[in-house]
C-alpha positions in Angstrom: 6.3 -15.9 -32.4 4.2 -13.5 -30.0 3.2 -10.4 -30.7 5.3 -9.2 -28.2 8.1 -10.7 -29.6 7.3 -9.5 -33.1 7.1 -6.0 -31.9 10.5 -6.3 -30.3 11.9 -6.8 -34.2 10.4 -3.7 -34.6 13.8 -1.4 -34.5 15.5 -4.2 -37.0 12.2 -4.1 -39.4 12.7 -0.1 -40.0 13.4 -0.1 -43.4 10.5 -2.0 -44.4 7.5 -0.8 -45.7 4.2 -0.5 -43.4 2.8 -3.2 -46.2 6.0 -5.9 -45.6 5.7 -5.9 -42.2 1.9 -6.4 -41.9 2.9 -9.5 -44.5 5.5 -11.0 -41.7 3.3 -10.3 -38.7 0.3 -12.3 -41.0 2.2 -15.2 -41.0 4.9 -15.3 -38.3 2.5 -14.0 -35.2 -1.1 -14.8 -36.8 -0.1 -18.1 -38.5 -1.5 -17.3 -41.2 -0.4 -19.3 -44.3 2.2 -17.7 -46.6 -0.4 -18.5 -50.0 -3.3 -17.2 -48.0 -1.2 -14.4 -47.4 -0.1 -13.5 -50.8 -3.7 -13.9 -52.1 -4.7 -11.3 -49.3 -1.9 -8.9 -50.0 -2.4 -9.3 -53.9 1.2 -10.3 -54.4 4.0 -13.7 -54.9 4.0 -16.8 -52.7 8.0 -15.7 -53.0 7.9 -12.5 -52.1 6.0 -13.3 -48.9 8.5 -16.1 -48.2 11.6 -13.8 -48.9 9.6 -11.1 -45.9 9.1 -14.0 -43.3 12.9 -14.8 -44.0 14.1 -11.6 -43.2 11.6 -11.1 -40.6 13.7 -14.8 -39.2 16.9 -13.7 -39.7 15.8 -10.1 -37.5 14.7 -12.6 -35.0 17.9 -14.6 -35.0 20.0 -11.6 -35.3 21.4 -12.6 -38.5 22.1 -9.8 -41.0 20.2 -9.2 -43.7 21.3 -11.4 -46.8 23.1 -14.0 -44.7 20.6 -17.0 -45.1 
């Protein structure tokens, strides 16, 4: 994804924290991996895989908890 594209999601990503969405941009714009990712943000390989699923299902216009 672009980082165009990624700031489009912005008005679907406003509940999430600051934190969360620098996590999704890491990995769905920067490519970043998501363990690389959790060791950087000092958290779970899951929770950065359940951020870059919502950040997907914003993308895809699928509501949140539909995956």
């Amino acid at each position: 994804m672009t980082s165009s594209e990624f700031d489009a999601l912005q008005p679907r990503l406003y509940r999430l924290a600051p934190e969360t969405i620098a996590i999704a941009r890491a990995v769905l714009v920067e490519g970043e991996s998501q363990s690389f990712v959790a060791e950087r943000f000092n958290t779970t390989r899951q929770r950065v895989h359940g951020i870059v699923q919502r950040g997907e299902a914003a993308a895809n216009n699928v509501p949140a908890g539909w995956g």
